[in-house]
N, C-alpha and C positions, 0 to 999 in steps of 0.2 A: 825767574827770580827778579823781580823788579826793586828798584832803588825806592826806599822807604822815606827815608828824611823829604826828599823836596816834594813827592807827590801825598805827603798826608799833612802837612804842614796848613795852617789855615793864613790868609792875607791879612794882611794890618796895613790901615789907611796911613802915608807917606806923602809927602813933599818932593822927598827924595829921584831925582830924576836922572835916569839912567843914561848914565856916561863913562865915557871910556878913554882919561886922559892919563898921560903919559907919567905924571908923578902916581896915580890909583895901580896903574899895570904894575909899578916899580915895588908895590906895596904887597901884590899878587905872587911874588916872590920870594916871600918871608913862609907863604901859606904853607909849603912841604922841603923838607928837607932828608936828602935818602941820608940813612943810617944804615947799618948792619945790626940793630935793635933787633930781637923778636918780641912778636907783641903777647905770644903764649909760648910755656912751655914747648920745647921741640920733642918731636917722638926721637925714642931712644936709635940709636945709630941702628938700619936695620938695610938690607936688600933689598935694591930694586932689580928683580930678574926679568929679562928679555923673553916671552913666550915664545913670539914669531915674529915674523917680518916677511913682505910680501909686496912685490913692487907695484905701485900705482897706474904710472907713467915714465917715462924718461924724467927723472931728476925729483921724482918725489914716490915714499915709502911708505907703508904702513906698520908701525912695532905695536905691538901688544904687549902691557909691561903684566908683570903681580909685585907689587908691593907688600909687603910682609912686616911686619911693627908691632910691638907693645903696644896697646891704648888701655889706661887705665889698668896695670898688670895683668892685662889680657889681651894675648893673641888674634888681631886682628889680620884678614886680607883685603888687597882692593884692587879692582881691576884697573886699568888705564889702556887707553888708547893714545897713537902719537903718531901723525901727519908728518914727516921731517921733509922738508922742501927744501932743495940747493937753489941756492940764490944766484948760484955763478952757472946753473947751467940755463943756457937758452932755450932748452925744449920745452921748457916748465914754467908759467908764471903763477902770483897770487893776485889775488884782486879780492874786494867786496859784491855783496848780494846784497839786493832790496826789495823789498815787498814782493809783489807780482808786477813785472815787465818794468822793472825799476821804480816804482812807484810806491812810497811809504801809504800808510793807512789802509794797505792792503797785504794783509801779514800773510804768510804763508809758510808751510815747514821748510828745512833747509833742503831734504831732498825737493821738493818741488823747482825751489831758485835754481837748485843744481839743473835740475834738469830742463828749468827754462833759459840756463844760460848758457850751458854744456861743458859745466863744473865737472872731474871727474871724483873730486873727493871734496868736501866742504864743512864748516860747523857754525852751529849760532853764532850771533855778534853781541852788540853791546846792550845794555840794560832800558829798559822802557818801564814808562809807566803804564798799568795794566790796566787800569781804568780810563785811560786816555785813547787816543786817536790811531795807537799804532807806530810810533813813530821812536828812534832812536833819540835816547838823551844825550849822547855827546854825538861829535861832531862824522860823516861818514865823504870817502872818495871816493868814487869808480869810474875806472878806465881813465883818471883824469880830471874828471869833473867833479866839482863840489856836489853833493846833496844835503850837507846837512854839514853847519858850525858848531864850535863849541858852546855848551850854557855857558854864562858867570857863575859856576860853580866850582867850590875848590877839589882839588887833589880827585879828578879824573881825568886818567892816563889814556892814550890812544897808540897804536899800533899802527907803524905808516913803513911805507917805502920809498926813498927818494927817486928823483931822476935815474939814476946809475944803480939800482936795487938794493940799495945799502938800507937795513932794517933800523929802525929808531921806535926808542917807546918813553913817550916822553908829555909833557903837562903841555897842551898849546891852549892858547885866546884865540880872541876874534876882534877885529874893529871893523866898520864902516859909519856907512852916512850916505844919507839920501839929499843931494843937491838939487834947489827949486830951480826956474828959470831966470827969478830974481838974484841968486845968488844966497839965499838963504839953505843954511843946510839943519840937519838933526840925524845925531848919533841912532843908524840900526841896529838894534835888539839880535840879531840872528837871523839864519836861514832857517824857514821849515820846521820850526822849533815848536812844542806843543808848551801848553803852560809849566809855570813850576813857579818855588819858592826860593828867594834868596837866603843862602845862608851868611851867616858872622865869617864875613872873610877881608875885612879891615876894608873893603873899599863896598858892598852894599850892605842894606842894612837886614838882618837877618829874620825871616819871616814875609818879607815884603814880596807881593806878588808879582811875576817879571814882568807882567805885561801893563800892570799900572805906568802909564804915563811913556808908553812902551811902542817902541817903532819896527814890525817884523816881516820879512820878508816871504812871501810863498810859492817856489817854482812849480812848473810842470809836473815837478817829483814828488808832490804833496797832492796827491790823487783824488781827494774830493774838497766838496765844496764849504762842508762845515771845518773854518780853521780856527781850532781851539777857542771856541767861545764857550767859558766853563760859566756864565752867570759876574763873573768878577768884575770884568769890564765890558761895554761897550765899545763896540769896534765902530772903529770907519776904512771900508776900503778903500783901494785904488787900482785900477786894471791900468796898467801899463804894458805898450804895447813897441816892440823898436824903440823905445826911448821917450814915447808919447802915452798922455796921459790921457785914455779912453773911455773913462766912465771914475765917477766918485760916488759912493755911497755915504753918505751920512748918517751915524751910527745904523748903520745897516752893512752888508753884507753883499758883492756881487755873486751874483747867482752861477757860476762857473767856474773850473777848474782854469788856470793861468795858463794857457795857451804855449806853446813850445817857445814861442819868439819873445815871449814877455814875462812878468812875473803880477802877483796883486799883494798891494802895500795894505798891513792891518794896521792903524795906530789906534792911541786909545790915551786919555787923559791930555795930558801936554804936548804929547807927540798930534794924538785926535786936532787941537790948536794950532800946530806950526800948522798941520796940511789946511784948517780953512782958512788960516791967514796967509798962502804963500803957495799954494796950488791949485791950477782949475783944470777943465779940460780942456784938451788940444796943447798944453803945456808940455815946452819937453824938460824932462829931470833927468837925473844923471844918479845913477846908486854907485857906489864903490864899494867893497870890503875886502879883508882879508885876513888869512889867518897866519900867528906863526907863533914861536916859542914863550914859555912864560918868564924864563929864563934870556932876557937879553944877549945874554956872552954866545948864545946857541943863533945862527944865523941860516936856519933851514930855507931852502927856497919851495917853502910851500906849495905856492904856483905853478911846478914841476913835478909832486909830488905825484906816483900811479895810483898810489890807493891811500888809503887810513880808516878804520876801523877806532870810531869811541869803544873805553874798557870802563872801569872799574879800579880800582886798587893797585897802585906799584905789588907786585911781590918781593920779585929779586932783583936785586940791585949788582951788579961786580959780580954776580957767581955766590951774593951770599944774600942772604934774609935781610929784605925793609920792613924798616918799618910803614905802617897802613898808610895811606893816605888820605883814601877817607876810613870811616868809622866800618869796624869789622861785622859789627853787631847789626848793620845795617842789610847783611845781604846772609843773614845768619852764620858769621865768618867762621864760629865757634860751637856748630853743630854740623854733623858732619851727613853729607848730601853732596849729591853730583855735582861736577863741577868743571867749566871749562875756562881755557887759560890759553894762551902766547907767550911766544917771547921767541929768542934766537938765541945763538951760539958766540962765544967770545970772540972767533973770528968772523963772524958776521956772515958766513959762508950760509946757516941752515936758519931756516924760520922753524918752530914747531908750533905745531895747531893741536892740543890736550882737550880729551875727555877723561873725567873718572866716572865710574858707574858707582850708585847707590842701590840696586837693586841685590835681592837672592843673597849669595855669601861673599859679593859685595858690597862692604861697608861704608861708600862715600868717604869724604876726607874734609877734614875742618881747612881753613884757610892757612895755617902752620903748618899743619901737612901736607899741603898741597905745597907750600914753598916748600919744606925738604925735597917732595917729590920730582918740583923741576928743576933743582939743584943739581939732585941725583939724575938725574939725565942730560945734563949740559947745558940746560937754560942761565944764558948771561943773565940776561933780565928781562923782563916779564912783568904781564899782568895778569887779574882775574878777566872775565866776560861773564856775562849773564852765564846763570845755573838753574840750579835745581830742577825744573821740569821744562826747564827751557835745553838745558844740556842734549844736542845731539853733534853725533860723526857721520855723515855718507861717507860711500867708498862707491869704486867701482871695480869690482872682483875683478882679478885676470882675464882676460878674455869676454867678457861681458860687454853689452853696450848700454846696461841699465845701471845705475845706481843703486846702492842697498843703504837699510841704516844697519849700520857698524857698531853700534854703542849701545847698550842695553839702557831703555831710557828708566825715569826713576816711576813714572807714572802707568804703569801696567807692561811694561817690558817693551811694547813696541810701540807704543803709544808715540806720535810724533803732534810734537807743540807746535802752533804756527805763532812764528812770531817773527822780527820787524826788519831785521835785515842777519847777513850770513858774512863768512870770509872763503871764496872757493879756489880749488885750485884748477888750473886749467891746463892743457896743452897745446904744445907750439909746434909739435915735432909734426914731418911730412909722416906720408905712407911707406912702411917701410916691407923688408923681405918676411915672411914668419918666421914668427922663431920657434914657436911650441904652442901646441893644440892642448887642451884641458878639453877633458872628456867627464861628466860628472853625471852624478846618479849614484842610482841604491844599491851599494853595496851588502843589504842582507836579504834576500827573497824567499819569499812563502812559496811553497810546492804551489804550482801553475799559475801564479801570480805574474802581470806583465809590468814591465820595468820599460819606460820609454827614457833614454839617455841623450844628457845633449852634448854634441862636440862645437867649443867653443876653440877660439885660434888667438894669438895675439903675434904682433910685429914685432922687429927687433926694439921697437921703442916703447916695449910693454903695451902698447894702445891694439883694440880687438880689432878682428880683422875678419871680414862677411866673408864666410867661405863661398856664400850663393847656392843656391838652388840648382845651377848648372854644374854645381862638382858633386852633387848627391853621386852619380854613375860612379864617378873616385874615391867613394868613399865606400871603403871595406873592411866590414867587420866580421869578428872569428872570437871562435871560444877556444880555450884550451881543452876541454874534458867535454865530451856529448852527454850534457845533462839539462841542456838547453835548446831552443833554438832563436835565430833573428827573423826578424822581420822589419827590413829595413832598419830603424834604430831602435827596432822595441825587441825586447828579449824575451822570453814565455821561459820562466824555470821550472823544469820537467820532474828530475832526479833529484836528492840531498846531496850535497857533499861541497866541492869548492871547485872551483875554476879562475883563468884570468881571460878578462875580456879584452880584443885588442882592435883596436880602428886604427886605418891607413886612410892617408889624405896627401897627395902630393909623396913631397920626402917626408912628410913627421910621422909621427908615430904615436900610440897611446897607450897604454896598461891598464887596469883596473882588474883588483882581486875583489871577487865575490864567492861568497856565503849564501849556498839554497838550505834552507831549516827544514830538516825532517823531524821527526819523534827522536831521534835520535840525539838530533843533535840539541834538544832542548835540555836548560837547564831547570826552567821553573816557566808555566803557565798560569798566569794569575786573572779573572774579572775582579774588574774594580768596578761596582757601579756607581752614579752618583750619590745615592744611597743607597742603605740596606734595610732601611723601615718604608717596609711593602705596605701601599694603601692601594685603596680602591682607585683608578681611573687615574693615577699618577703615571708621569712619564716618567722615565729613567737612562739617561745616556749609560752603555756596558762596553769600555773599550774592555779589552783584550790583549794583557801586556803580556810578550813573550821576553824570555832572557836565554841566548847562548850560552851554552857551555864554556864559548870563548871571551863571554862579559857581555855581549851586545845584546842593549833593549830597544826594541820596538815594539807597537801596537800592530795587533794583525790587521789586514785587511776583513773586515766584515764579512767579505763575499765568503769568506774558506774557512768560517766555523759553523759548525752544524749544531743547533740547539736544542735543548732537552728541557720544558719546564714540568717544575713539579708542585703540588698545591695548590696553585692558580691557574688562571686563562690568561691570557696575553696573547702580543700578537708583536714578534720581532722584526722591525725592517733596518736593516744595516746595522747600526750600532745606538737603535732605539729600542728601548721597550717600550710597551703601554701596555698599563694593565689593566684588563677587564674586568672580571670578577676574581674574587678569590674563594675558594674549595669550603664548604662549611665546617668549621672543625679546626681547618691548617693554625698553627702558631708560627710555622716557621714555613715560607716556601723554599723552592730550590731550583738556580739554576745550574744548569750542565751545561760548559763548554769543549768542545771536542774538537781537534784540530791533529788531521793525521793520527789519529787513533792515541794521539795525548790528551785523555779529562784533567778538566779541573773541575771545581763546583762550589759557589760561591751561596749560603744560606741569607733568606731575607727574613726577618721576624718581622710577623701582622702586627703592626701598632695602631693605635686608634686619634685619629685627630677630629680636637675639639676647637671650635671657633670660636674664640672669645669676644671677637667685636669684629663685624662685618659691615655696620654705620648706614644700616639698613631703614631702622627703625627711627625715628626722628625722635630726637631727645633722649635716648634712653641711657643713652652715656654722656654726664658732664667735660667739657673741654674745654680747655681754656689755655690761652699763650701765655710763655712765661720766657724772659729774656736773660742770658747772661754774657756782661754784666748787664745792668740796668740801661742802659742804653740801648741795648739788641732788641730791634723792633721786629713785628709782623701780627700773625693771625693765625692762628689754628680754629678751624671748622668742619664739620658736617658740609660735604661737597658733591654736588652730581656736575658730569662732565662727560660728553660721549667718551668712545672709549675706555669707561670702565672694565676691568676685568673680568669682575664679577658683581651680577645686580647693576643699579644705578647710581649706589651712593657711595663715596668712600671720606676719606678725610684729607682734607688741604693744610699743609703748613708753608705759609710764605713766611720768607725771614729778611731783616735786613741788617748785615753785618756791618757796616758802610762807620756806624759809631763804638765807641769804647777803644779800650783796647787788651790785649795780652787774649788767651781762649774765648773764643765766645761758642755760645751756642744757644738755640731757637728751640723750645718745647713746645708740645703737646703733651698737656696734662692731663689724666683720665682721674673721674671721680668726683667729689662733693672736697671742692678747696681742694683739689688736686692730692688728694690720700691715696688713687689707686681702684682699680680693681681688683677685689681677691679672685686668685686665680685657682680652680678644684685642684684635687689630686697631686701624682706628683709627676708632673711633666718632665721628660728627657729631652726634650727641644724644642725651639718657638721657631715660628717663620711670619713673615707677611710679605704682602705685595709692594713694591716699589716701582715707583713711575718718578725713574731719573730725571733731575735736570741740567747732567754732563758739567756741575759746578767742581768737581774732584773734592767736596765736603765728605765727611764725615757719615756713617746713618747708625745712631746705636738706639736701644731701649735699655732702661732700669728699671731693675726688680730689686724690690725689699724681701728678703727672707724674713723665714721666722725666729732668727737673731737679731733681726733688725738691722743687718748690715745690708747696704746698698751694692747693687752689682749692677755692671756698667757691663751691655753686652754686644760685643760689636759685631756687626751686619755686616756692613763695607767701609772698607777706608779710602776708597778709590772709587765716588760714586760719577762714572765716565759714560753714564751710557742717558739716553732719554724715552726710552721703551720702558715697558713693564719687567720687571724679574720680580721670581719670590726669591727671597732672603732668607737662608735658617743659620740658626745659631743652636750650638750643642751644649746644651744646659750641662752633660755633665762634668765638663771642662771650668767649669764658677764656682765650684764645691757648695750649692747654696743646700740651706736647710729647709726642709718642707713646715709648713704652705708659705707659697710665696704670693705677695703681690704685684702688679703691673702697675706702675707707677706712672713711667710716660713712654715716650718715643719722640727722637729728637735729634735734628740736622748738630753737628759740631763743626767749628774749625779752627783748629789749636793751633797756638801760636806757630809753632814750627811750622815754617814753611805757607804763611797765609794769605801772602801774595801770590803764593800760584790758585788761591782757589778762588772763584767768584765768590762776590762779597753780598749777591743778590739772589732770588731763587724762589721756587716754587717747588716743592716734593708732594706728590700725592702717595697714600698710603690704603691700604685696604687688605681684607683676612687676615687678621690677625689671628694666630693659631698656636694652639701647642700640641703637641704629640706625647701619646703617651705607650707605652712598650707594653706588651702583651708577656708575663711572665712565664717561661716556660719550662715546667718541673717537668724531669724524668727520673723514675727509677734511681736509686743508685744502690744499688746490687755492693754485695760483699762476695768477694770468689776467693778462695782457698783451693788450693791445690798440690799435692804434694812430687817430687821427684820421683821418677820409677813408679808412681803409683796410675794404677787404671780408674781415677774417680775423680769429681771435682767437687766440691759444696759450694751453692751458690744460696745465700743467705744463709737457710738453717737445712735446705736439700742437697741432698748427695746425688750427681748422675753419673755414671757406669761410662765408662772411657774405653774405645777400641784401642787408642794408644796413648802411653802416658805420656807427661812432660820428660824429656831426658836432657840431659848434659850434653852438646856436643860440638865439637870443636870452641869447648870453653866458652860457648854462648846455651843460656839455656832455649829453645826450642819446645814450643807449645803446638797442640792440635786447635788452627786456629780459627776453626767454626765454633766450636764448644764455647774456646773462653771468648769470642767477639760476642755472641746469644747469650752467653750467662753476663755480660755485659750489656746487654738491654741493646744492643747492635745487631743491624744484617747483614747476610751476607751473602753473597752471589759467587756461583762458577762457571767460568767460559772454558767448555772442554776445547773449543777448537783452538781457542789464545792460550789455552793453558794457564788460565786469570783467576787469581781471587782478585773480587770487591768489595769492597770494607765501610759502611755508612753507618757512622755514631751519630747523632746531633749535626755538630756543622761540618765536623770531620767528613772526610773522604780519602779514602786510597785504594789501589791499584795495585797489584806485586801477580810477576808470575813464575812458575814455577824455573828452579836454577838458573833464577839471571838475578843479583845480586842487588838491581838499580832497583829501585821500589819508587811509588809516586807517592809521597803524602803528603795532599791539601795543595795540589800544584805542583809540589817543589821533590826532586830526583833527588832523593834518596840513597848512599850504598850503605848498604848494610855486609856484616861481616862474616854471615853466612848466610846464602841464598836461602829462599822456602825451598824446603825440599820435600820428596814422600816418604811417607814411613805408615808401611800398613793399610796402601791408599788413602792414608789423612797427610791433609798438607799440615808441614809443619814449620812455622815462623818463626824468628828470635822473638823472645817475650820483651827483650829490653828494648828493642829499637818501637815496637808496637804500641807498648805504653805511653812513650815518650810521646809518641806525635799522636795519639788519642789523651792525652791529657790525662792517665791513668797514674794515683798516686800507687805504688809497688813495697811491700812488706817482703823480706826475708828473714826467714831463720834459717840460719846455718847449720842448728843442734840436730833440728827434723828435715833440714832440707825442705823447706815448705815456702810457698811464695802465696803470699795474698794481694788483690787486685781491689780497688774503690775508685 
C-alpha cells in the first residue's frame, strides 16, 4: 500500500531552493498536533479475545487475537496477529530489514530478509512508492547505521529505539550540507531518497518537485546505478571517495554503485551550480547530516539510536485515539484491508509488531479500528506501516529452524509481497539445555497410508536445537494399540481405530493421538471435481474429501481409492482425470469412488461447448480499445505470439492505467462500434483462456441480456500468475435473461486498493466459449400403494406384491426393489455383504441388511429402523428413502395409502 499524495502529484517549475533553516524547522512544528480526536466513528465497545500464544524466543511471543464488533449493524470478525517483544530482556533484540543483503532497490519478501539476516519473526516496514526504485519513504536504521533520512514531508511517524532500548514513535527531520574545499557549502536533500512531491507544509511549496535545485546523497545501500532520474531533472553526479572527489559527471550519471568507503552526490538545478562553481576532481569535501526531533523540547541522541523504522500515521497517542497525521484517505484509512502497525506499552517494557488479515472471514479493519484494536491490547502509542498486500508476519514455529508466514496475506492467502525493507526480531540468547521436543505430523491416517513425522527440539530459551543425525539410535518410537507399525520415523497405519504415538530422545518425551479411518469410522465421503460438465478431452482435478465421525476433514490420498467410471472412457492418474471419449447416448456419466468398501458417486452431465471467437480467422470479428476514464490508454488486437494455446492467433489487450483517476479499466470491444456479439442459445457458462501478466488487475467480461441489463462477470480478481489458465464463470449465478450478448472483455482496477496493482500490462486472451447443459428428462412415474396391501400402481398399472408395505415400529417400511423400479431406479444385491444398491439419477445409496447406518450420496445415514426381511423381500423405511431420493410423498390417512412422484 503505497503513499498516494507525493508519488502521483505532478512538479511545478520553482525558484524555491531547498533549505533547511532554523526559523522553517520551528515552523515544521505547527504541522501535527496529537489530540485524542477520532477522525471516524469508533466501533461500538466490543472484545478482543486472546486465541493462543506461543513463544518465539527468550523475551518475545506470538498472540493470536479475534476481534469481534459491530460494523455497520453487522456482526463482523477479524483476525490479528501480535509479536510482543520485552525490551528489558537481553536475550531478544529488534532491529530493521533491507532489501536483499541491506541494499534498497532490491525488494524482497520479509521471510526472505528474515532469513537472510536470521530474524526469527519479522513484518513489513514503511510505505514506498510502487512505481519507483524500491526504496523506503521515510527515514530507516540498522544495527546503527543510517540507511535512509527523513523526506520534508509532513506528519510521518517512525518507530525507533534509543541507546538504552527505550521505544519512541515520534515526527523526526533531517539537516545537512555538503562542504567545498573552498569553504562554500549547500544544504543536502537526504540520504538514498527516491523522488517525490513537496507538500503545503508552511516551509516548501507544495507540489514542487524535491529534487528541483536538489542536493542528495547515495550510499552503498542504494544498490543500483539508476538513482531516481524520473525525466524531471537532470542530474550531475559526484563519486566521492574517503573524503575526495573522484569523478564528476555533468548532467550525466556515474556509471557505479557508491563504493562501501564513499558515497555519489546527485545535484540538479542550483545545487547542479554550486557543484561546477566550487567542486572539481581531486578536491576534498566534507558532507555532514543529521537527524533528530521535529519538536525542539525532545532532545533524542539520534546518533545512538539501534534502529528506526519510517511509518505512516500517529495512531495512538497516551493509550487513546489521535488524530491522523497524514491524510487517512491516502493509504485507504476508511476501507477496511490488512493492515500493519507498532507501537509499545505505557511502561515502555513491550514493543508490538501487528498484523490484521483481510482474507476468508476475516474482514480487514479500517484505520479507527485498527486504533481501537491497539488500544485494546495495550498499545501506548503507535503507528500504521505499509498494508494491504504489503501486510505480512514470519514466525519461526517452536522448534523449527525455518521461518513460516504467519499471517494470511490479503492477495491469494500465501502470496508474499516483496517489498523495500522489514522490522525483525532476533536473538541474543546462548545454547541452552532442551526443554521440550515437538513431534508433528498427521494425526488422521488412511488404512495403509504412510505418515513420515518430524521430531523437532527447542532449548530452554525457546531457540531449536539439531538433535543430529547421531541421536537417530536414541530416538524411540512406540505405538500404544498394534494397528500400525514404524519404520524409523515413518508410520504405515494397518488397522482403523486410535492409538497414541510416543518418541523418546534423551530425558524428553512426546505424545501424539492419532486416528487410522476405516468404513467405519467415516462420517461422509464426498468427490468434488473441478467440474461436473463432462466434455470431451477435458481434464478434471477429483479430490476426495473424507469427514470423521469425530469432525475431521481431510482429502484422501489418491493412491487408496479405487475407481469406477461410467458412460465415458477416461483414464485416472492420481487425482486427474481426462477424458476420452464419451459413450454414445450418455447424458450424464458417473463417477464411483470407493475407499474401504465406502462408495460415493458423483454424476457429471454431457454438456456441449461452443466457441464463440477463437481470433483465428483475420478480421472476422471487429475490436477495438475503449478506456475508462478517457485517459486509460492501450490497444486491443488480433495477436499471434508463440506460445499460443490453442492455434496461432489470439487477442492482445495492452492497457495503461498510469492516467485518470478513481476505477479504471481497459476494453476490448467485440462487434460493429462495439454492440457485441450475439451469443446462440442459452449458455450455463462462458470460459476463455488467459495468459496472465502477475499485475493483481482485475479480468471480467459483459453481457447484455435480453432485458438489456448489463452483467459484469467476474473471472479473477486476483490476476497473480503469467502462464495460461482457462477462466469460467457460471452464468447461472447473473440471473440473466436469454439471448444474451458478448459485449467485451476487459482488464479493471478499482479504486480500492490500486496501488497494489500494476498500472501497466499486457493480457492475452483466446477461446472464448460457452457451455451449454444437455437436458436430461426421466420418467416420472406416479406410485400408489396402499398399507397391508399385496399390490402397487405405478401410473395407471397395478403389480402383484409378495409383501405388502406394513407399519412397523411406527415407521412405515416398503419392499424396496418394487417401489425403487416403479421409480424408474435400479437396483442391485450383494448376497455376500448382505447390500442393497440404490441408483436414481444422481442419487446413490448403500444400506444393508439390520445395521441401521445407511449411506446416502456419501453421507451415513441412521435411520430408525434398520432394513429388515420380511418374506425374503428387503424391507426399508419409505420416509428416510424418499427424503434422500428426492421423492415428493402423499399420505392419506382415511385409506392408509402413500403415493410416491
Amino acid at each position: 500500500m503505497a503513499v498516494v499524495t507525493p508519488t502521483q502529484k505532478k512538479s511545478k517549475k520553482s525558484k524555491v531552493t531547498t533549505t533547511l533553516a532554523l526559523t522553517a524547522l520551528m515552523l515544521l512544528q505547527s504541522i501535527w498536533t496529537p489530540t485524542p480526536t477520532a477522525q471516524a466513528a469508533e466501533p461500538a465497545e466490543s472484545p478482543v479475545k486472546l486465541i493462543s500464544e506461543e513463544p518465539i524466543t527468550s523475551g518475545a511471543i506470538l498472540k493470536r487475537y479475534e476481534y469481534q464488533f459491530d460494523r455497520g449493524n453487522k456482526p463482523v470478525k477479524v483476525n490479528a496477529n501480535v509479536v510482543e517483544v520485552d525490551l528489558k530482556n537481553p536475550l531478544v533484540r529488534l532491529d530493521t530489514m533491507a532489501g536483499t543483503n541491506g541494499q534498497f532497490t532490491k525488494k524482497q519478501t520479509v521471510r526472505e530478509m528474515a532469513n537472510e539476516t536470521g530474524a526469527v519473526a519479522g513484518i513489513n516496514g514503511d510505505f514506498y512508492n510502487t512505481q519507483a526504485e524500491g526504496v523506503p519513504m521515510g527515514p530507516q536504521i540498522m544495527n546503527n547505521k543510517v540507511l535512509a533520512t527523513p523526506p520534508y514531508l509532513p506528519g510521518f511517524f517512525t518507530f525507533a529505539l534509543t541507546r538504552d532500548n527505550k521505544p519512541v514513535v515520534d515526527l523526526f527531520t533531517f539537516q545537512g550540507q555538503v562542504t567545498a574545499s573552498n569553504g562554500a557549502s549547500y544544504p543536502l536533500g537526504g540520504v538514498n531518497k527516491t523522488y517525490y512531491w513537496y507538500e503545503d507544509d508552511g516551509m516548501h511549496e507544495g507540489g514542487k518537485h524535491a529534487y528541483i535545485d536538489g542536493l542528495y546523497m547515495y550510499t552503498n545501500t542504494w544498490g543500483q546505478i539508476e538513482r531516481s532520474n524520473d525525466g524531471v531533472t537532470v542530474p550531475t553526479e559526484i563519486l566521492v571517495q574517503n573524503g575526495i572527489v573522484k569523478q564528476i559527471a555533468l548532467s550525466g550519471v556515474i556509471n557505479q554503485v557508491a563504493p562501501v568507503d564513499g558515497y555519489i552526490l546527485r545535484a540538479a538545478g542550483k545545487a547542479d551550480e554550486f557543484v561546477r562553481k566550487n567542486i572539481k576532481v581531486g578536491d576534498k569535501i566534507q558532507s555532514d547530516y543529521k537527524m533528530f526531533a521535529q519538536d525542539f523540547s525532545k532532545s533524542y541522541d539520534v546518533a545512538s539510536f539501534k534502529m528506526m523504522i519510517g511509518g505512516g500515521s500517529i495512531l495512538v497517542e497516551d493509550g487513546k485515539v489521535a488524530s491522523y497525521s497524514r491524510e487517512a484517505s491516502g493509504v485507504d484509512g476508511y476501507s477496511y484491508r490488512s493492515r500493519t502497525a507498532m507501537g509499545y506499552s505505557k511502561d515502555e517494557r513491550y514493543a508490538y509488531l501487528i498484523t490484521v488479515e483481510n482474507a476468508g472471514e476475516s474482514k480487514g479493519m479500517s484505520l479507527p479500528e485498527l486504533q481501537q484494536f491497539m488500544i485494546k491490547i495495550g498499545v501506548w502509542k503507535g503507528l500504521n506501516l505499509d498494508g494491504g498486500g504489503s501486510t505480512q508476519l514470519i514466525t519461526r514455529p517452536l522448534g523449527e529452524f525455518n521461518n513460516v508466514l504467519t499471517s494470511v496475506t490479503e492477495y491469494g492467502g500465501t502470496y508474499e509481497r516483496r517489498v523495500v525493507n522489514g522490522v525483525g526480531v532476533y536473538s541474543n540468547a546462548p545454547k541452552g539445555e532442551v526443554k521440550e521436543i515437538a513431534l508433528k505430523g498427521a494425526t488422521t491416517l488412511f488404512l495403509n497410508e504412510k505418515a513420515t513425522y518430524s521430531l523437532k527440539a527447542y532449548d530452554i530459551y525457546y531457540n531449536p536445537v539439531d538433535l543430529g543425525s547421531q541421536n537417530t539410535a536414541q530416538t524411540i518410537w512406540s505405538t500404544s494399540q498394534p494397528i500400525g507399525t514404524f519404520n524409523g520415523n515413518t508410520f504405515t497405519a494397518l488397522q482403523p481405530g486410535q492409538t497414541t504415538l510416543t518418541v523418546k530422545s534423551g530425558q524428553a518425551s512426546k505424545q501424539l493421538d492419532v486416528e487410522i479411518i476405516g468404513k467405519n469410522q467415516l462420517a461422509s465421503l464426498k468427490v468434488q471435481p473441478s467440474s461436473q460438465a463432462l466434455l470431451p478431452n477435458a481434464i478434471y482435478k477429483l479430490p476426495v474429501v473424507a469427514m470423521t465421525k469425530s469432525g475431521i476433514t481431510r482429502t484422501v490420498p489418491p493412491e487408496l481409492i479405487k475407481w469406477q467410471i461410467e458412460g465415458f472412457k477416461g483414464q485416472i492418474e492420481g487425482d486427474k482425470l481426462t477424458v476420452q471419449s464419451i459413450d454414445a447416448g450418455t447424458k450424464q456419466g458417473r463417477l464411483y469412488a470407493q475407499y474401504d468398501g465406502f462408495t460415493t458417486m458423483v454424476a457429471m452431465t454431457v454438456v456441449q461447448q461452443q466457441t464463440l471467437l477463437d481470433f483465428e480467422a483475420a478480421a472476422s470479428t471487429p475490436i477495438a480499445f475503449t478506456g475508462f476514464p478517457a485517459e486509460v490508454a492501450g490497444t486491443a488486437k488480433r495477436y499471434s505470439a508463440p506460445g499460443m494455446p490453442s492455434g496461432a492467433y489470439g487477442l492482445s489487450l495492452a492497457y495503461d492505467f498510469t492516467k485518470g483517476t478513481g476505477t479504471k479499466a481497459a476494453y476490448a470491444a467485440f462487434g460493429t462500434n462495439g454492440t457485441g456479439i450475439a451469443v446462440p442459445g442459452q449458455p450455463t457458462a462462458l470460459s476463455l483462456k488467459v495468459k496472465g501478466d502477475n499485475s493483481f488487475n482485475w479480468v471480467r467480461a459483459e453481457i447484455i441480456d435480453a432485458a438489456g441489463q448489463s452483467k459484469l462477470i467476474d473471472l479473477t480478481q486476483y490476476m497473480n500468475w503469467t502462464d495460461w489458465k482457462t477462466l469460467t464463470a457460471d452464468l447461472k449465478t447473473y440471473n440473466v435473461t436469454y439471448p444474451i450478448t458478448l459485449k467485451r472483455v476487459y482488464v479493471a482496477n478499482p479504486l480500492n486498493g490500486q496501488d497494489e496493482r500494476a498500472a501497466k500490462g499486457e493480457v492475452l486472451f483466446d477461446d472464448i466459449a460457452f457451455q451449454y447443459a444437455n437436458p436430461i428428462t426421466t420418467p416420472r412415474n406416479y406410485v400408489k400403494l396402499k398399507i397391508n396391501e399385496k399390490s402397487l400402481t405405478v401410473n395407471q398399472s397395478t403389480i402383484v406384491l409378495d409383501q405388502a408395505p406394513v407399519i412397523y415400529k411406527d415407521n412405515t417400511v416398503v419392499p424396496v426393489r418394487f417401489v425403487v423400479e416403479a421409480m424408474g431406479g435400479q437396483l442391485t444385491w450383494n448376497d455376500q455383504e448382505r447390500k442393497v444398491t440404490i441408483l436414481k439419477d444422481d442419487h446413490y445409496a448403500e444400506m444393508w441388511l439390520d445395521n441401521p447406518n445407511l449411506i446416502m450420496d456419501g453421507t451415513v445415514v441412521t435411520a430408525e429402523v434398520a432394513p429388515l426381511l420380511m418374506n425374503e423381500r428387503t424391507m426399508v423405511p419409505l420416509r428416510l428413502l424418499s427424503e434422500k431420493m428426492g421423492w415428493k410423498v402423499g399420505w392419506d390417512a382415511a385409506t392408509y395409502s402413500v403415493t410416491l412422484e
